[in-house]
C-alpha positions as CSV (number, residue, x, y, z in Angstrom):
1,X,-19.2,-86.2,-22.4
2,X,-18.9,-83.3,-25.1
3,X,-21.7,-83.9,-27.6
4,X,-20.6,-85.5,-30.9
5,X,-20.5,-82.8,-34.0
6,X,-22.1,-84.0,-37.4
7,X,-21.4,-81.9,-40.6
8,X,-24.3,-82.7,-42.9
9,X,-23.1,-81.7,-46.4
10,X,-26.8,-81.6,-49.2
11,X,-27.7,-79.8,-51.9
12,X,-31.7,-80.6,-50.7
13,X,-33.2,-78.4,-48.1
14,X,-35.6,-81.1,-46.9
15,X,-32.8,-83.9,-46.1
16,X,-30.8,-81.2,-44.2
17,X,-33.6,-80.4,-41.9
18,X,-34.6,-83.9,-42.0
19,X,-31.3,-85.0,-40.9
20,X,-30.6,-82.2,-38.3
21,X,-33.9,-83.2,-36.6
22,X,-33.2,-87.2,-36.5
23,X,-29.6,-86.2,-35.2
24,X,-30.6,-83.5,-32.9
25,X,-33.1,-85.4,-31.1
26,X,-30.1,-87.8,-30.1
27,X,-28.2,-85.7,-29.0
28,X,-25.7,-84.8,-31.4
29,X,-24.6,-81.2,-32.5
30,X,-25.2,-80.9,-36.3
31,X,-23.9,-78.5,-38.6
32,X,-25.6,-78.3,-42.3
33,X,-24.4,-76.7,-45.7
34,X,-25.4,-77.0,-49.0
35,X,-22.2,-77.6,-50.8
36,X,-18.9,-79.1,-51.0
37,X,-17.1,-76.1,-50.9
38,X,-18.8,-75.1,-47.7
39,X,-18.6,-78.6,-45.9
40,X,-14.3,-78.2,-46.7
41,X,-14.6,-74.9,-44.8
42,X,-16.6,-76.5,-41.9
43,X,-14.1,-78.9,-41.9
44,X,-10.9,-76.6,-41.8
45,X,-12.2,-74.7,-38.7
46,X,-12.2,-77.9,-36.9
47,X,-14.4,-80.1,-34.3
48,X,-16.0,-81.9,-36.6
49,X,-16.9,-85.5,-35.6
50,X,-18.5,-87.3,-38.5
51,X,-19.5,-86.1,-42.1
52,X,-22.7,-87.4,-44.0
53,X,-21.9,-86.2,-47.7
54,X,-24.0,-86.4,-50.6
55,X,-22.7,-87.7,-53.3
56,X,-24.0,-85.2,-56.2
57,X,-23.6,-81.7,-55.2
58,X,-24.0,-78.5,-57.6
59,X,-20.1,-77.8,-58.2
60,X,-17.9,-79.7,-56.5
61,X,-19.1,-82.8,-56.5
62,X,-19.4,-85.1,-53.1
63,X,-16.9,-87.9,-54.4
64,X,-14.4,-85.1,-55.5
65,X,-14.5,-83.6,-52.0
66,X,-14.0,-87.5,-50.2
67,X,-11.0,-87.8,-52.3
68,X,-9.6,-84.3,-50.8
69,X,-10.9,-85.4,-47.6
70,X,-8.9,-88.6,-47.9
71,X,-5.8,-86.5,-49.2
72,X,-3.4,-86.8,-46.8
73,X,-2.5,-83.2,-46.4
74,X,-5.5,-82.7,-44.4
75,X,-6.2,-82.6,-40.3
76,X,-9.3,-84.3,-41.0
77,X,-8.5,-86.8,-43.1
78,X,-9.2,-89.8,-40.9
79,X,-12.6,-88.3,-40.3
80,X,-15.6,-90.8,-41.2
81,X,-17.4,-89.9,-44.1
82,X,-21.0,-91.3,-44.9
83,X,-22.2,-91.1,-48.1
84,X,-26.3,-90.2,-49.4
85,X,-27.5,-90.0,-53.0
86,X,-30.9,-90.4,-54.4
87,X,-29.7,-91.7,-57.9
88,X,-26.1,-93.0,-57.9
89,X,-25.1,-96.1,-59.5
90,X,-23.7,-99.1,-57.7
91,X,-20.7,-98.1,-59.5
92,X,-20.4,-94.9,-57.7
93,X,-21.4,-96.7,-54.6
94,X,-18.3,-99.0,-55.2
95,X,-15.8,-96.0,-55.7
96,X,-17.3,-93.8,-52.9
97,X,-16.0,-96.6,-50.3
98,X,-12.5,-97.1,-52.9
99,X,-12.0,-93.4,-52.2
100,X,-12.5,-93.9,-48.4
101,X,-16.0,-93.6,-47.5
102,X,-16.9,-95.3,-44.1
103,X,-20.5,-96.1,-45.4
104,X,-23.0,-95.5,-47.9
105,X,-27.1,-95.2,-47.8
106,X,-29.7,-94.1,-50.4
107,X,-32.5,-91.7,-50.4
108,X,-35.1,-91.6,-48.9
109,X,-33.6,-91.7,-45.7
110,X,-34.5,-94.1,-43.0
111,X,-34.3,-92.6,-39.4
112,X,-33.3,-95.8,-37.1
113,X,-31.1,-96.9,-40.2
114,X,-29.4,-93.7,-39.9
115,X,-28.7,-93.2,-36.5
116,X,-27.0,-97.1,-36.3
117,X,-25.7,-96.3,-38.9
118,X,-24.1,-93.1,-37.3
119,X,-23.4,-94.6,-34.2
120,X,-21.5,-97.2,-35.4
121,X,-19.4,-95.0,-37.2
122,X,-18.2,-93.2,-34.4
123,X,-17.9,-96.1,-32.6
124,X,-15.5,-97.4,-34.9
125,X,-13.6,-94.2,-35.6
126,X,-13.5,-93.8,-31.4
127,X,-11.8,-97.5,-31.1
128,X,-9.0,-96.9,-33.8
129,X,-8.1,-93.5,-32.0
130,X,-8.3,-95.8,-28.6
131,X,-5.6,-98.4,-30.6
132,X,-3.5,-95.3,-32.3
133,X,-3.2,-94.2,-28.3
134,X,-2.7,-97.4,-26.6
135,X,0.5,-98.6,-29.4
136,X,2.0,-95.2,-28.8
137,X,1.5,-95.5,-25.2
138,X,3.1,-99.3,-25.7
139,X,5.8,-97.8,-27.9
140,X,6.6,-94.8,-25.3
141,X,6.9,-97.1,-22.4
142,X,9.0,-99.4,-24.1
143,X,11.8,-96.6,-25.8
144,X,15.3,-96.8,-25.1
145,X,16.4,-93.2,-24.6
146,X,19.6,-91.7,-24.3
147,X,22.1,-89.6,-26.4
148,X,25.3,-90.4,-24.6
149,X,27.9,-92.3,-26.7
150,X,27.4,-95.8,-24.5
151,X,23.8,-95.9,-25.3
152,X,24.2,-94.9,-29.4
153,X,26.4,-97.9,-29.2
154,X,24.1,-100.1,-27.6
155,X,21.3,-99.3,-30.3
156,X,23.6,-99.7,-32.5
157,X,24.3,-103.4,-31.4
158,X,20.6,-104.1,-30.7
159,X,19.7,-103.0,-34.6
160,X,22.7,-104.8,-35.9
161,X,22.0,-108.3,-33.8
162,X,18.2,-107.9,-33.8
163,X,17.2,-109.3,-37.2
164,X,19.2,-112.1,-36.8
165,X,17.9,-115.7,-35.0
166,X,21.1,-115.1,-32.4
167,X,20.4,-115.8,-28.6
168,X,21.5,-112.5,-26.8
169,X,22.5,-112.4,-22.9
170,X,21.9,-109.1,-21.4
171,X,23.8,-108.2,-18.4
172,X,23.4,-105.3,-16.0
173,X,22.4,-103.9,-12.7
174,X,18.8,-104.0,-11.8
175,X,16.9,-100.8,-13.1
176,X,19.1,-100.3,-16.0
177,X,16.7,-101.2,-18.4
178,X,17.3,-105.1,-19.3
179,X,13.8,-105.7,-20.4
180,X,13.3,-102.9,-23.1
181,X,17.3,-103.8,-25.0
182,X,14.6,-107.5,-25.1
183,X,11.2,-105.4,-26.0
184,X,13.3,-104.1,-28.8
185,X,15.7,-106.6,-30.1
186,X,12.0,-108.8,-30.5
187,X,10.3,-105.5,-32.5
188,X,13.3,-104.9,-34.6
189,X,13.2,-108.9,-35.5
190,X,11.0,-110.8,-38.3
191,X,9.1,-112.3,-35.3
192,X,7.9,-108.6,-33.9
193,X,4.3,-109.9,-34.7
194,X,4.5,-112.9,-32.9
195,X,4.6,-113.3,-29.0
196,X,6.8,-111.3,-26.8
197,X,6.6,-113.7,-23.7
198,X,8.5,-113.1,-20.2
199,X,9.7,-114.7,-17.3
200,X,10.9,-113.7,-14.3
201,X,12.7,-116.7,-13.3
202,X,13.8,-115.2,-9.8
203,X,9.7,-114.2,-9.4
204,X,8.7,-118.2,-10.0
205,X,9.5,-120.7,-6.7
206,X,12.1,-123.3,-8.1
207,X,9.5,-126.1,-7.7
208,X,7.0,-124.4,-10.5
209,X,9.8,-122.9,-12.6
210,X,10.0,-126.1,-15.0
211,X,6.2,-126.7,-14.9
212,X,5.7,-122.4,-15.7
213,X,8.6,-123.1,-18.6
214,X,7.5,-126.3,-20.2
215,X,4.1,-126.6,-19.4
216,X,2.8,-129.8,-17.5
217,X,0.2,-133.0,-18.3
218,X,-3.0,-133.5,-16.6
219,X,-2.5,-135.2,-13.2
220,X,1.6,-134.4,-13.2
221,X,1.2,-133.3,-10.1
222,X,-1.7,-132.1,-7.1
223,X,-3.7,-129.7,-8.5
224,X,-2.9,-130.7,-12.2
225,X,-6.4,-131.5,-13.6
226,X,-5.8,-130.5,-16.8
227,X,-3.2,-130.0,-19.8
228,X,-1.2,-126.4,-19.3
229,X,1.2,-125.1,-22.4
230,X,4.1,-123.6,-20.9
231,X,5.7,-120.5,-21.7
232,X,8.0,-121.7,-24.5
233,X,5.1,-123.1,-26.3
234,X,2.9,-119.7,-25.8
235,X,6.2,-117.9,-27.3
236,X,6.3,-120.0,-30.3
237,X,7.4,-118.7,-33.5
238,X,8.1,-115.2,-31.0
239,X,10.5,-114.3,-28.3
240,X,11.0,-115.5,-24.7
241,X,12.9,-113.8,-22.4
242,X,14.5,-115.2,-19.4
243,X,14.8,-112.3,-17.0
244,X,17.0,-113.1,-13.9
245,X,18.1,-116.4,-15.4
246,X,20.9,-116.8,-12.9
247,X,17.9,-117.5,-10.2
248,X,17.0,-120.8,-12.4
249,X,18.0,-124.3,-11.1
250,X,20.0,-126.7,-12.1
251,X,17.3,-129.6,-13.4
252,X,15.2,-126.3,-15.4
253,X,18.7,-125.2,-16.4
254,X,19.2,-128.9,-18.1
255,X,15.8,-128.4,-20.1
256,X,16.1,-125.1,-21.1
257,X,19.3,-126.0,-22.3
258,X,17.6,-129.2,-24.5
259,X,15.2,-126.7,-25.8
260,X,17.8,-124.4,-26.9
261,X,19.7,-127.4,-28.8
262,X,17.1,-129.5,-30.2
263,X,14.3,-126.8,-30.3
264,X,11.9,-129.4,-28.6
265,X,10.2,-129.8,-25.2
266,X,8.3,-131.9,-22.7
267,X,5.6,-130.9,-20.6
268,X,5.9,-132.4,-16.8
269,X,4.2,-135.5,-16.4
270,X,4.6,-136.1,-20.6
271,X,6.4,-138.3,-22.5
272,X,5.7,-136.7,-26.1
273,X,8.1,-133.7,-27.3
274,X,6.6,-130.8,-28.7
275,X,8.6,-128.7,-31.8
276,X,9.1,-124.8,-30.8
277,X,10.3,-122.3,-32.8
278,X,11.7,-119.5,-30.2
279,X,14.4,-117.4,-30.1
280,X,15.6,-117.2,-26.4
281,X,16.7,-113.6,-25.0
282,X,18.0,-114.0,-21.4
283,X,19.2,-110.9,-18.9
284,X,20.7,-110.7,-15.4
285,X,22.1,-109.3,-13.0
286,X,24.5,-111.8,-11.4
287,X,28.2,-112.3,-13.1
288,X,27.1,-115.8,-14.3
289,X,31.0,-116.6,-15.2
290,X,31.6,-116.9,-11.3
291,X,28.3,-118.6,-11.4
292,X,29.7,-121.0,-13.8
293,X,33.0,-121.8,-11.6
294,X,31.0,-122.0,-8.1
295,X,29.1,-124.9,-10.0
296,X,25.5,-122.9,-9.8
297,X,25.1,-122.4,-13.5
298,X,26.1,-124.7,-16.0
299,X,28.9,-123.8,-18.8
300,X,27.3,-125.4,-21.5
301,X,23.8,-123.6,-21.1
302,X,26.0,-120.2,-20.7
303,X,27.6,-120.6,-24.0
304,X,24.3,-121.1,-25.3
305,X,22.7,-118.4,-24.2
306,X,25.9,-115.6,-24.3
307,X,26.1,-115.9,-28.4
308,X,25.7,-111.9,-28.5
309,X,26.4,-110.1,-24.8
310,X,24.7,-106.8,-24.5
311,X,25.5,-105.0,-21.3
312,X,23.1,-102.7,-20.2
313,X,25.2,-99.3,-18.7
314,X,24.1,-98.1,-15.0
315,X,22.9,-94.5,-15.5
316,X,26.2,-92.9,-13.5
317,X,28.0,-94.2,-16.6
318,X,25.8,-91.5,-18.9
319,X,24.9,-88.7,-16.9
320,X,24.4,-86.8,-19.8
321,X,21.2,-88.7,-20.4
322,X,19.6,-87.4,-17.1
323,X,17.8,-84.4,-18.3
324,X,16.9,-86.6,-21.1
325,X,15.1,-89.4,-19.3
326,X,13.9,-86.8,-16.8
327,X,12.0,-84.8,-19.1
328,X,10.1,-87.3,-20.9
329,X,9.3,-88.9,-17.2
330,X,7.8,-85.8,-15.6
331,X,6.2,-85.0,-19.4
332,X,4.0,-88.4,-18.8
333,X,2.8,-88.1,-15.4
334,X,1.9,-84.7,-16.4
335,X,-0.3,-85.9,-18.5
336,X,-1.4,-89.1,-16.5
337,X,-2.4,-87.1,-13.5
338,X,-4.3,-84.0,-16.0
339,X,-1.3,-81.7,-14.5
340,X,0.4,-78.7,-16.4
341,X,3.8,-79.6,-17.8
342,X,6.2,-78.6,-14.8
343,X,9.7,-76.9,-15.7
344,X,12.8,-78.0,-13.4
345,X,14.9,-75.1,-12.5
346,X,18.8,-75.4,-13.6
347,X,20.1,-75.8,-10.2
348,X,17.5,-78.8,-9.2
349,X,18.5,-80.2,-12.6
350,X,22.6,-79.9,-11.8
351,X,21.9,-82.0,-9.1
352,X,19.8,-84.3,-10.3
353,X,23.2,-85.3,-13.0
354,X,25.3,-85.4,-10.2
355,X,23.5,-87.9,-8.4
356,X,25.2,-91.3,-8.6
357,X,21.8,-93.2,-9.2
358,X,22.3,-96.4,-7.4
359,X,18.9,-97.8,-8.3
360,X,19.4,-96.3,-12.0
361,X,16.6,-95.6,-14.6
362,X,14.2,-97.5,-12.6
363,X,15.1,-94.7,-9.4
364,X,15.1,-91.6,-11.6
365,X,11.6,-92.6,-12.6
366,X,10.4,-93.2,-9.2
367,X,11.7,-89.9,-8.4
368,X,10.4,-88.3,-11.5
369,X,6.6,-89.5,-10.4
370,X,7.3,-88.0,-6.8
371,X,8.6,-84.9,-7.8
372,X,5.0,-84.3,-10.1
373,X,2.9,-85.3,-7.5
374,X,4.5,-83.4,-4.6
375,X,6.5,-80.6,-6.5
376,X,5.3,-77.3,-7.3
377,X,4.5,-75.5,-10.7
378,X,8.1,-75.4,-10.9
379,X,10.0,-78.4,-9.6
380,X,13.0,-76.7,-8.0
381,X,15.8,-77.5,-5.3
382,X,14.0,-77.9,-2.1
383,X,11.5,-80.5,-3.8
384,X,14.6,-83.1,-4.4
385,X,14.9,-86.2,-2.0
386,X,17.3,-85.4,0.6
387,X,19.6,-87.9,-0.8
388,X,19.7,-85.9,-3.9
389,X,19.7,-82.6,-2.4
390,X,23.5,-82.7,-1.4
391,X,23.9,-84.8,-4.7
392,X,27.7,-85.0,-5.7
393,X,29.6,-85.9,-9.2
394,X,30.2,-89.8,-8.7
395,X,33.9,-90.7,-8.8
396,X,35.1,-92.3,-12.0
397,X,34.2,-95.3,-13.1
398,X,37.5,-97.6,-13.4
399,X,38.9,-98.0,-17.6
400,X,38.4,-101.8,-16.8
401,X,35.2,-102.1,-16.2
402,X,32.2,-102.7,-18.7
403,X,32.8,-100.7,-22.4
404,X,36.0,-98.0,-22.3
405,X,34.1,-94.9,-22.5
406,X,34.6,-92.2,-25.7
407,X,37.8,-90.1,-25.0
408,X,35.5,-87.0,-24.4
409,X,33.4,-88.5,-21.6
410,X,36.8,-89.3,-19.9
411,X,37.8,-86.4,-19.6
412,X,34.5,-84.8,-18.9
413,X,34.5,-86.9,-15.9
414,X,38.1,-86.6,-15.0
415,X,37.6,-82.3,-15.6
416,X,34.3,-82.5,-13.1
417,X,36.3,-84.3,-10.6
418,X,39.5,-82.7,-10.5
419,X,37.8,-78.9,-10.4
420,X,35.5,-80.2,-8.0
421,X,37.9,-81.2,-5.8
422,X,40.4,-78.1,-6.2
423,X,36.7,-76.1,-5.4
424,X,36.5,-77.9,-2.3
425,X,40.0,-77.9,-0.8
426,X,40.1,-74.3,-1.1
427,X,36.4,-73.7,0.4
428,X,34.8,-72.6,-2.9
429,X,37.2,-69.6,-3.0
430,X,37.0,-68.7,-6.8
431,X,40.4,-66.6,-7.4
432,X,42.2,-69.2,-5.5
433,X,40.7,-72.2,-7.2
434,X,41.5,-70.1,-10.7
435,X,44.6,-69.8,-9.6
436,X,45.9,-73.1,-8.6
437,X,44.0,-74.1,-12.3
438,X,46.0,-71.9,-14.0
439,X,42.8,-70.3,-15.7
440,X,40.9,-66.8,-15.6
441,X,37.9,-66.0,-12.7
442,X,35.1,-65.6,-15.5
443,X,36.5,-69.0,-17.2
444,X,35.9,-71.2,-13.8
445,X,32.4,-69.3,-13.6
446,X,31.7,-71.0,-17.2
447,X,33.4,-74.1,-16.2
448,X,31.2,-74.5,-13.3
449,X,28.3,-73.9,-15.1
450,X,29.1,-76.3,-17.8
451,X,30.3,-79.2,-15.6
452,X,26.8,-78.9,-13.3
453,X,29.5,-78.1,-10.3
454,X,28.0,-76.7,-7.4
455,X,28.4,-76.3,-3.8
456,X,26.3,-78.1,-1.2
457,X,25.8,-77.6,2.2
458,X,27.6,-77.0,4.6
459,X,28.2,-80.0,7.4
C-alpha cells in the first residue's frame, strides 16, 4: 500500500516539525507550509490524503480556507480536514466543524492523541469512498440500458407505474432482464429504502416454497426448532418479487393470493395472522394465460398480479442496443480484471448486431466476459464464438407479436432483409444486386455499411 500523504498547514515552525516527525515515524508522507495560501496550492497539485489546518494563520485565515475547501467547486473538497489552534474559542471550535471540519484538537499537541486521531480520519474518509464505490457498482449492475424505441417505452412505463402501490407482472424470455424492470420499479417507488426481497419460486422445491414465503412456527415440521419469518414478512413495508411465479403450486398459489387480498399471512404450523405491507412484483417466462386454461395457475391470483403487464423485449427485437450493452460489458471486466479498455473492430461489431441472441442480455454478457479474457488488445473477428462468427440479420419478428415496433425499425428490418437476401441470390455481386434494387454501386456500398450487412463464409 502507497503511503498516506498529510498536508500540515501552521504558521509555527515548531508544530510543523513536531508534527512531520510524529507523522513520519508512522509512516505517512507529510508535506508542511506555513500558510493558507500555500496549503490551497498543495492541494490543487493533487495526492493529498488528509489536511491538519490551523485555525489562525497570518492572511488567510484557516477557517476561511475550510470553507473554500468545503466549496464545492473543488477536487478536494471531500478531503478530511483537522483543525489545531492554541487560543480559539469554543465558538470557533463549533463553526470549524459547521464549515466541515472532520475534527478539532488544541495546542499543545499530544502525539498518541494525534495519530488516533489521524487514523481514524482516514479510516472514515476510506469507508465512505468504499460506500460511494459499492452503490455505484449496485446502481451500474442494476441499469436498464438501451436507446431503441421498445426499451424508451418500457422506461417510460416503469417511471409512470413505479410510484404507484400497483402490482406489475413482468413477462419475458429468460435473460431479458426481468429482475432489473423489478430492481427499478422498487427504487423509483416511495418504498426504495425499504427491502428489495426476491424469490425464485422455480429455484425453491414446492414442499418449502410456502414455508420460504410465509415463514413457519417452531415444531411445524422436522427440523423446525425455532420461529422463521418468511419472505413476505422480511419484505415488509418494501418489495417482493416473485420471479418465475409460474413454477409456484397450487396450495402457495392460494396463500399468496390471501396475502395479496387481505394483506395478512400465516406462518406454517401458526394459527395467528401477521399484517404486511408489500407491494408484490411478479415475472416469468411461461404464457401464464394458457397456464390459467390447463388449470396450473389460478385466474383469480393472475388478475391479481397482472394489474400493470410489462413485457420485457428479447434483445433481436433491439439490435440497435447491442453496441450499447456491449460496450459498457467489456468496459467493466476491463476494469474488474485490471485490463486496458479493449476496442472491437467494426466488422466483429457488425456481427455481433446480427446475431439473433437466443439467450439475450444474459448471452451477450457472457460473451462480453469471454471475449476480455480471451480476446486481444483489440477484440476483432476471429475472437467471436463460432456461432457468432457466421452471425446473420434474424428474420422479422411477426406485427402480432409483443409491442408493434416504431415504423422506422420496420422498415430497418424489412430493408436489412430484403438487400440481404438480393446480396445473396446473386453471390454478393455488387452491380447486379444494384441493379435489380434499382439504386447506384456506391449507394449499396453505404447501404451495406449502414445496415451491418456482410458476407460470411462460404459453405
Amino acid at each position: 500500500m502507497p503511503s498516506q500523504s498529510v498536508l500540515v498547514v501552521d504558521d509555527e515552525k515548531n508544530i510543523r516539525r513536531t508534527l512531520g516527525l510524529v507523522l513520519e515515524s508512522e509512516g505517512y508522507e507529510v508535506h508542511a507550509v506555513s500558510s493558507a495560501e500555500e496549503g490551497l496550492a498543495q492541494l490543487d497539485r493533487g495526492g493529498i490524503d488528509l489536511v491538519i489546518l490551523d485555525i489562525k494563520l497570518p492572511g488567510l485565515s484557516g477557517a476561511e480556507a475550510l470553507r473554500r475547501i468545503r466549496s464545492g467547486t473543488t477536487d478536494y473538497k471531500d478531503v478530511p480536514v483537522i483543525m489545531i489552534s492554541g487560543h480559539a474559542s469554543l465558538a470557533e471550535a463549533v463553526d470549524a466543524v459547521k464549515h466541515g471540519a472532520t475534527d478539532f484538537f488544541e495546542k499543545p499537541l499530544d502525539r498518541d492523541a494525534i495519530l488516533i486521531r489521524v487514523a481514524n480520519c482516514l479510516k472514515q474518509q476510506q469507508l465512505a469512498r468504499e460506500v460511494v464505490q459499492l452503490r455505484a457498482a449496485v446502481d451500474e449492475r442494476h441499469e436498464l440500458l438501451g436507446e431503441s424505441q421498445v426499451m424508451l417505452e418500457l422506461l417510460r412505463q416503469i417511471e409512470k407505474v413505479a410510484p404507484t402501490r400497483s402490482r406489475v407482472l413482468v413477462t419475458g424470455e429468460s435473460g431479458t432482464g426481468k429482475e432489473l424492470i423489478a430492481r427499478a420499479l422498487h427504487q423509483l417507488s416511495p418504498r426504495a429504502a425499504a427491502p428489495f426481497i426476491k424469490v425464485n419460486c422455480a429455484a425453491i422445491p414446492s414442499e418449502l416454497i410456502e414455508s420460504e414465503l410465509f415463514g413457519y412456527e417452531r415444531g411445524a415440521f422436522t427440523g423446525a426448532h425455532g420461529r422463521k419469518a418468511g419472505q413476505f414478512e422480511l419484505a415488509d413495508g418494501g418489495t417482493l418479487f416473485l420471479d418465475e411465479i409460474g413454477d409456484m403450486s397450487l396450495s402457495a398459489q392460494a396463500k399468496v393470493l390471501r396475502a395479496l387480498q387481505s394483506g395478512e399471512i400465516s406462518r406454517v404450523g401458526g394459527q395467528q395472522t401477521v399484517n404486511v405491507d408489500v407491494r408484490v412484483v411478479a415475472a416469468t417466462n411461461r404464457d401464464l394465460e394458457s397456464q390459467v386454461k390447463a388449470g396450473a395457475f389460478r385466474e383469480d391470483l393472475f388478475f391479481r398480479l397482472n394489474v400493470v403487464p410489462l413485457r420485457a423485449p428479447p434483445l433481436r427485437d433491439r439490435p440497435g442496443d447491442v453496441p450499447l450493452l456491449l460496450a459498457t460489458f467489456i468496459d467493466r471486466f476491463c476494469k474488474e480484471n485490471g485490463y486496458r479498455v479493449k476496442p472491437v473492430v467494426d466488422e466483429a461489431l457488425r456481427r455481433l448486431a446480427a446475431y439473433s441472441w437466443p439467450g439475450n442480455v444474459r448471452e451477450l454478457k457472457n460473451v462480453a466476459e469471454r471475449l476480455v479474457i480471451m480476446g486481444g488488445e483489440r477484440i476483432g473477428v476471429e475472437d467471436l464464438p463460432e456461432g457468432i462468427y457466421g452471425a446473420r440479420p434474424g428474420p422479422i419478428a411477426p406485427i402480432g407479436e409483443g409491442p408493434r415496433p416504431s415504423l422506422r425499425d420496420f422498415r430497418e428490418a424489412a430493408e436489412r432483409r430484403f438487400v440481404l437476401e438480393t446480396l445473396e441470390e446473386n453471390d454478393w455481386n455488387i452491380s447486379r444486386t444494384a441493379q435489380i434494387l434499382g439504386i447506384e454501386r456506391t449507394n449499396l456500398h453505404k447501404k451495406i455499411k449502414a445496415l451491418g450487412l456482410f458476407r460470411g463464409p462460404a459453405d
